[in-house]
KOLTITOR-65480 format. One line per 2 residues: number of its first residue (from 1); their letters; for each residue x, y, z of C-alpha. Coordinates in nm, 3 decimals. Layout:
NUM = A = X/Y/Z | ...
END
This chain:
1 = XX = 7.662/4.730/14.484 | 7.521/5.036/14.637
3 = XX = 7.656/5.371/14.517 | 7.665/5.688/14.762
5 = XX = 7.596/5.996/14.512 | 7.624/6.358/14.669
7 = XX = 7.424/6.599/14.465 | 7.442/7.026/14.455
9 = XX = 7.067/7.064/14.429 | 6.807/6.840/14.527
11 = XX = 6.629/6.910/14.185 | 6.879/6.664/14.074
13 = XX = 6.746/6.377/14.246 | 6.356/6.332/14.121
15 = XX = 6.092/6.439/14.385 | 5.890/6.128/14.392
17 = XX = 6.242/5.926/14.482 | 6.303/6.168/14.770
19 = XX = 5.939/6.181/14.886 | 5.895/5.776/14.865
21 = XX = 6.197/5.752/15.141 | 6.034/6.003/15.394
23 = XX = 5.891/5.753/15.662 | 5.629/6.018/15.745
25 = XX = 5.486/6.363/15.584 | 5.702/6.661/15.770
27 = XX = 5.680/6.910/15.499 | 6.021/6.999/15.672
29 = XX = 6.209/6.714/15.415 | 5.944/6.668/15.198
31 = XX = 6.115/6.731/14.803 | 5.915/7.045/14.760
33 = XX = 6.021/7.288/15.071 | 6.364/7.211/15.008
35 = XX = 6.393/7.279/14.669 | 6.182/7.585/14.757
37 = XX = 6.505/7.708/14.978 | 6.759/7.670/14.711
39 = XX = 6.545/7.806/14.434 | 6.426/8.117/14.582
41 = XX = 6.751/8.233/14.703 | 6.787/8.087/15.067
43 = XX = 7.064/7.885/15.009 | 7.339/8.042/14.900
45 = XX = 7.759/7.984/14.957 | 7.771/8.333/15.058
47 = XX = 7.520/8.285/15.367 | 7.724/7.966/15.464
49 = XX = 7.522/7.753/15.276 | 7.565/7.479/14.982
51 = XX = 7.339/7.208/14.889 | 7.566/6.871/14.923
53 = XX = 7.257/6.594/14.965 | 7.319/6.262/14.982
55 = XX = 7.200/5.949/14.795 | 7.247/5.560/14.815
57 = XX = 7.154/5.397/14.449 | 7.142/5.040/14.341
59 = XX = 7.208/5.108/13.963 | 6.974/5.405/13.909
61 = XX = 6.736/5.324/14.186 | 6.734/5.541/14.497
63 = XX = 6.712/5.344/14.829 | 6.828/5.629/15.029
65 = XX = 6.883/5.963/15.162 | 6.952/6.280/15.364
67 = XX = 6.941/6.638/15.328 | 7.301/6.727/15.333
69 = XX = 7.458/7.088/15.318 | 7.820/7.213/15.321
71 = XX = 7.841/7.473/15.611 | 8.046/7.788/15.610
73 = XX = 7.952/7.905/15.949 | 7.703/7.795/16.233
75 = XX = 7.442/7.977/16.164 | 7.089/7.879/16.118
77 = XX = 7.112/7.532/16.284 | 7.015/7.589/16.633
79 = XX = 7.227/7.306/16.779 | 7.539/7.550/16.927
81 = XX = 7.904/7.475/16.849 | 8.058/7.799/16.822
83 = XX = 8.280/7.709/17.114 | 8.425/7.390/16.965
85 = XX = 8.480/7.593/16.659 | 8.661/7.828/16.832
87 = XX = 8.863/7.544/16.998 | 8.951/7.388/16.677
89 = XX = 9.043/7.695/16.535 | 9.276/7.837/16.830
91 = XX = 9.457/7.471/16.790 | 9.542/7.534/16.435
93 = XX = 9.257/7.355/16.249 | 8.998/7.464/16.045
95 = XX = 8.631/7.404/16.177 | 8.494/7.558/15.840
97 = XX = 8.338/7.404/15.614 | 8.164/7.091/15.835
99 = XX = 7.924/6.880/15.680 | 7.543/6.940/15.804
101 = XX = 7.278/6.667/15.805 | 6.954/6.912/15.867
103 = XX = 6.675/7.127/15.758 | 6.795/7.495/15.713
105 = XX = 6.657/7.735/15.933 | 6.452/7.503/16.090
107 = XX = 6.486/7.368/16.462 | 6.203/7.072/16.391
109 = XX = 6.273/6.752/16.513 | 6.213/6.523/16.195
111 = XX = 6.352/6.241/15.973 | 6.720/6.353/15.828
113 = XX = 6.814/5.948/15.738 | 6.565/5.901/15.469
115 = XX = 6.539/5.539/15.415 | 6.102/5.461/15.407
117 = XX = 5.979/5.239/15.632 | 5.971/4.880/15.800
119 = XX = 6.234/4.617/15.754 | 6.562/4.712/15.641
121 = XX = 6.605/5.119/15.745 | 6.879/5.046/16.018
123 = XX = 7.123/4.931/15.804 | 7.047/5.169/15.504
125 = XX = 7.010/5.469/15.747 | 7.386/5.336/15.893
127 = XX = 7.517/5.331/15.545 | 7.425/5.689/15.465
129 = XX = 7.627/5.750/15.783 | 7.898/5.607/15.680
131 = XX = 7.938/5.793/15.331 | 7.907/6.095/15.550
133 = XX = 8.178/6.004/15.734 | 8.393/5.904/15.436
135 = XX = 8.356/6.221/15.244 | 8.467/6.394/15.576
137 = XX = 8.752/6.219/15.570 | 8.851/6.231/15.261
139 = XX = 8.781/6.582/15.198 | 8.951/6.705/15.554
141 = XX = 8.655/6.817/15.712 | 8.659/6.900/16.065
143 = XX = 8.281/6.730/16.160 | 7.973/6.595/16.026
145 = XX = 7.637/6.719/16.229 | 7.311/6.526/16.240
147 = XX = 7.092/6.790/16.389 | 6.689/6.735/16.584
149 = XX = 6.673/6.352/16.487 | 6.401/6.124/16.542
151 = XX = 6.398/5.906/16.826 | 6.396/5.588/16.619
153 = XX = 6.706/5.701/16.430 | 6.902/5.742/16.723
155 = XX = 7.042/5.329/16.689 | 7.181/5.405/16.360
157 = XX = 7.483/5.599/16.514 | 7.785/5.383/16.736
159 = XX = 7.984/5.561/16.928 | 8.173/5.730/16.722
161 = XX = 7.932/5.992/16.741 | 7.927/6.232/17.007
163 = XX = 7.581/6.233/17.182 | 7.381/6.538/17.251
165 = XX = 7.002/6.651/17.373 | 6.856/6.975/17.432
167 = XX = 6.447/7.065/17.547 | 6.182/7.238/17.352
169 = XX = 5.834/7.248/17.468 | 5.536/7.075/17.281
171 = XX = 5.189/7.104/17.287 | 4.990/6.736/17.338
173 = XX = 4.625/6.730/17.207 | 4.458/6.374/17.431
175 = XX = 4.150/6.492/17.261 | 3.999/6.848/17.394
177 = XX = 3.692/6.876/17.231 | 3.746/7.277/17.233
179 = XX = 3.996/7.539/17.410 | 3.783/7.577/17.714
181 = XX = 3.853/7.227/17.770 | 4.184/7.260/17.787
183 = XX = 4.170/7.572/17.978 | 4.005/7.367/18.230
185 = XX = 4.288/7.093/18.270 | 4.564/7.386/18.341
187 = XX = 4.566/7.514/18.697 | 4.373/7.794/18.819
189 = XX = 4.687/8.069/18.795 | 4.764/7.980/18.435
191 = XX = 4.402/7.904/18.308 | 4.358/8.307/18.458
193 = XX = 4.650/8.438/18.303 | 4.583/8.297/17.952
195 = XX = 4.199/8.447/17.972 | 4.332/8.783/18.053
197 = XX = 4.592/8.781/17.737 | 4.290/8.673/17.537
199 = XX = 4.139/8.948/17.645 | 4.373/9.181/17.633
201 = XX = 4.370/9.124/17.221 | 4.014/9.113/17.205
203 = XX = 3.938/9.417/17.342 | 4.212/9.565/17.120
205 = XX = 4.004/9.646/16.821 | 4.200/9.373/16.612
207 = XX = 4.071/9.098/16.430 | 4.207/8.765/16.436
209 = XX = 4.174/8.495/16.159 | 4.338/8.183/16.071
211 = XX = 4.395/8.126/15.719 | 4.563/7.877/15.480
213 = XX = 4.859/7.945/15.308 | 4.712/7.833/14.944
215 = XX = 4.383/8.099/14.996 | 4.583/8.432/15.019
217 = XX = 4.730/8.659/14.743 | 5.037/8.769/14.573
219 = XX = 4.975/9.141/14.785 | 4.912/8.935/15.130
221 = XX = 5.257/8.764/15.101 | 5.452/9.065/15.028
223 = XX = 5.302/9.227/15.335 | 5.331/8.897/15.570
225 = XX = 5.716/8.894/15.419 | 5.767/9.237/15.518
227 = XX = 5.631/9.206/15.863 | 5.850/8.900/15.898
229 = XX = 6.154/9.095/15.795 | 6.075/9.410/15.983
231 = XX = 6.080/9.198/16.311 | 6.468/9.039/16.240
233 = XX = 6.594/9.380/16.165 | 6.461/9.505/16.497
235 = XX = 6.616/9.291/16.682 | 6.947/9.310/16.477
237 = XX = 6.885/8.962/16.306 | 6.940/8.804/15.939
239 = XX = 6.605/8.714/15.827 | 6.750/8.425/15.605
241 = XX = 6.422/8.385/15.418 | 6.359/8.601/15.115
243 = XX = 6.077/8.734/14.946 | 6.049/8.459/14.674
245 = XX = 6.003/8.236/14.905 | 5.705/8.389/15.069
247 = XX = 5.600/8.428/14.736 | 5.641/8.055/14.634
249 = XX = 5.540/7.875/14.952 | 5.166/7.852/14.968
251 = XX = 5.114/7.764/14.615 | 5.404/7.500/14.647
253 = XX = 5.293/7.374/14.998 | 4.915/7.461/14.963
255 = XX = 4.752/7.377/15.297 | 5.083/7.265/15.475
257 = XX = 5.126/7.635/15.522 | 4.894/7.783/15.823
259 = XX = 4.873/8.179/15.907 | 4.714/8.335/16.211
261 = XX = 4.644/8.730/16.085 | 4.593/8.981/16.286
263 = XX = 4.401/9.304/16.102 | 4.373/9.623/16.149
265 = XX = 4.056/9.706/15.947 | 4.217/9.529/15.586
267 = XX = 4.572/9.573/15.671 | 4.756/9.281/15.770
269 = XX = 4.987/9.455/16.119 | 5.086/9.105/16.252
271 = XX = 5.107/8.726/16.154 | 5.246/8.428/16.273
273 = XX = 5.315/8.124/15.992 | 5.288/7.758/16.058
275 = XX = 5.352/7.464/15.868 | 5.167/7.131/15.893
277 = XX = 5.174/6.756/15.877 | 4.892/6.566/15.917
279 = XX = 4.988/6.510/16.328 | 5.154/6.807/16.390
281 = XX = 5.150/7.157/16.340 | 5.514/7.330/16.337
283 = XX = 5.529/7.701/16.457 | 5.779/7.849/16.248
285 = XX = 5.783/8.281/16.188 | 5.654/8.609/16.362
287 = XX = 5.603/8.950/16.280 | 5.439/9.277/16.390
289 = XX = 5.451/9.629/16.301 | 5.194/9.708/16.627
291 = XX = 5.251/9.662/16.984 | 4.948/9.496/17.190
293 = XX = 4.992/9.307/17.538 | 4.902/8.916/17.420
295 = XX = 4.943/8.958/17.084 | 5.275/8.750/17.022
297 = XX = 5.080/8.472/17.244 | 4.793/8.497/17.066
299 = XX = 4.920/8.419/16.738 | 5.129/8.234/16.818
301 = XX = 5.052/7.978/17.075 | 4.634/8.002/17.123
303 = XX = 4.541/8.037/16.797 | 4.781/7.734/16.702
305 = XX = 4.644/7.560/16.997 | 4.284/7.645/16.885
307 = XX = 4.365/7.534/16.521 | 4.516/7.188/16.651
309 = XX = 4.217/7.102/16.800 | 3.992/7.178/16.567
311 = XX = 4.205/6.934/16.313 | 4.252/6.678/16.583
313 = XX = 4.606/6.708/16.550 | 4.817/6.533/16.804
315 = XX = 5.088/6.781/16.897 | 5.191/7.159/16.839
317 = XX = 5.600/7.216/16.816 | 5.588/7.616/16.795
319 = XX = 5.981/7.611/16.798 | 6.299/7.674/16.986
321 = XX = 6.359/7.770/17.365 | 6.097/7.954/17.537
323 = XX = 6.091/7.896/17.893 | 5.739/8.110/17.935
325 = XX = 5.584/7.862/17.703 | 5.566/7.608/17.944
327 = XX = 5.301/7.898/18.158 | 5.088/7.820/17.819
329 = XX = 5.017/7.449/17.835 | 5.349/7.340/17.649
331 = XX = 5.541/7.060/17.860 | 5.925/7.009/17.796
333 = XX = 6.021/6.726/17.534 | 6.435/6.622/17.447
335 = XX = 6.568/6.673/17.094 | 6.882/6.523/17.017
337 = XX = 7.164/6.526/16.785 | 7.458/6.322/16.699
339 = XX = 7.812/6.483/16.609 | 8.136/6.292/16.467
341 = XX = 8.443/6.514/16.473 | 8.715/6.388/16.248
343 = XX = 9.009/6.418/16.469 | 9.031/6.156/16.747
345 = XX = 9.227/6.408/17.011 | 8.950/6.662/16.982
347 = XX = 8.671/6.407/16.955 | 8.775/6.263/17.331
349 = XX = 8.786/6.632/17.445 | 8.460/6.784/17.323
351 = XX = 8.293/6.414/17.472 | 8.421/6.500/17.789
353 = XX = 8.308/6.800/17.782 | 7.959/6.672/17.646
355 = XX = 7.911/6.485/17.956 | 7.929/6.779/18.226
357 = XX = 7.691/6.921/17.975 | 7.437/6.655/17.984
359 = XX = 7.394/6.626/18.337 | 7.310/7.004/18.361
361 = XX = 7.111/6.939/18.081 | 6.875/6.594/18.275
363 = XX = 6.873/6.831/18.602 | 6.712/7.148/18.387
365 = XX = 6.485/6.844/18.272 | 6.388/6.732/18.561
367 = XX = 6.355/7.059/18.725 | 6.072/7.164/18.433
369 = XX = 5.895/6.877/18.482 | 5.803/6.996/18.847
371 = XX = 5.699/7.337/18.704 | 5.320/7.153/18.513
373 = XX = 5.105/7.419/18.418 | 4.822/7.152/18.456
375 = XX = 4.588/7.075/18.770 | 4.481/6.773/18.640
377 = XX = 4.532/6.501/18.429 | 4.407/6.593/18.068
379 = XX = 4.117/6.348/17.880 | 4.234/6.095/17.685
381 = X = 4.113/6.012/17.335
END
């Protein structure tokens, strides 16, 4: 018999169990970044969060699993359903809580249906959907999300679950040997425009390093923290990650966290923080307390880029949205997510409405994908 176990902290379930199921290393699920979140404060009932992960045992052994939270609001997911809340709420019902299958804070497409590798993940991955949906059920929850899946997850859901996609943009490394070769694959506008930014920082009497997370100090944290938090309060945003965490993260993570530093003689006056997999680095957090044309590009996307190579990593995901990326070298890429709302009537409404939605969605697809930033082809490995 296999028992579905739902657990209020993931420091309940042991971190080599957890870490055994993940079929690859995104330090997004990996054991140690999530119970990183809830022990330094980021999770938290209060901030619409609560720990609620799931487990499939046979006896004592784990076989199974998915980061699973209890959501009070919508925030912090970046898959949008304020509207259907507000639908379900002007009907009488009450969207809040919903049941979350995601990373927090954290728009990374990734493994959420932990369940290894090889034979035997479809039906173990459909099984952990299916104690989702139960608990809904029983408990009177309006939905369950499943939020930036994998491709290869995607079977595991019947139609029950409401289909939907969305783009980012993604760096691809075929192999540059250095950024002046990929310089030289983008067309001559771009390739001009991205030499001027550089410049632009150069000549700013900045200087730029790239640094790993497990080299800097206790002192270099607070100030990367601060900068990090300075930059959500401008722009009247919750900066959901606290100071313990900044604290915590490159001695828990060690070289899976990246910086890009930008100093103003020893003073740290901008940063951008990355995390890494062995394929893929993640773009994640920005901050500045100085104002220099390039600088956000810099940091952010050609240093990354510059970083990626060097490591022969396959692909760069700096994040969310970001139509100006695509100027950069980043080409548009579909994440998707699967939703099951409880109540049949609304369930039939919000798929409707999903539909007119994805067909705006494939012709913003297809219209990016005649906007290449790239002359040529690129090498291939």
């Amino acid at each position: 018999m296999i028992e579905a176990r739902f657990h209020d902290r993931i420091d309940s379930i042991p971190a080599p169990a957890w870490d055994a199921l993940r079929p690859d290393d995104n330090p997004f699920v990996s054991h140690a970044f999530l119970s990183l979140l809830e022990r330094t404060g980021c999770i938290r009932p209060d901030w619409g969060w609560q720990a609620h992960h799931l487990g499939l045992y046979e006896h004592d052994r784990l076989l199974a699993a998915a980061p699973l939270y209890l959501k009070g609001n919508s925030h912090g997911e970046f898959v949008f359903d304020w509207s259907w809340a507000s639908a379900w709420e002007r009907a009488g019902g009450d969207y809040y809580p919903k049941l979350l299958n995601a990373v927090p804070y954290s728009p990374v497409p990734g493994p959420r249906l932990l369940a290894g590798a090889g034979a035997g993940v479809l039906p173990l991955q459909q099984a952990l959907l299916t104690a989702m949906r139960g608990f809904a059920e029983r408990m009177n929850l309006s939905s369950v999300h499943a939020n930036f899946l994998r491709d290869d997850e995607l079977p595991a859901f019947d139609l029950h679950w409401l289909a939907r996609s969305d783009v980012q943009f993604h760096w691809r490394n075929p192999g540059y040997a250095d950024f002046a070769q990929f310089l030289g694959t983008l067309n001559h506008k771009k390739r001009k425009n991205i030499r001027q930014e550089r410049a632009h920082v150069a000549a700013s009497g900045l200087s730029v390093e790239w640094r790993s997370g497990r080299e800097l100090a206790s002192k270099d944290w607070l100030r990367i923290h601060a900068l990090y938090e300075s930059t959500f309060d401008a722009k009247g945003n919750h900066a959901a990650l606290t100071r313990d965490l900044f604290l915590g993260i490159g001695e828990t993570l060690g070289d899976a966290t990246q910086l890009a530093l930008a100093r103003h003689g020893d003073r740290i006056v901008a940063m951008a923080m990355f995390l890494q997999s062995g394929q893929a680095l993640y773009g994640r957090y920005w901050g500045a307390e100085v104002d220099v044309p390039g600088l956000h590009f810099e940091l952010c996307y050609y240093q990354g880029i510059e970083h990626a190579i060097r490591c022969g990593l396959q692909r760069f995901e700096p994040g969310a949205q970001g139509e100006h990326k695509l100027a950069r070298g980043f080409l548009p890429v579909r994440t998707h997510s699967r939703h099951y709302l409880v109540n049949t009537g609304f369930r039939e409404a919000v798929r409707t409405a999903l539909l007119r939605e994805a067909e705006a969605m494939d012709d913003y697809a297809q219209d990016l994908e005649t906007h290449s930033p790239y002359a040529r082809h690129a090498p291939t490995t």
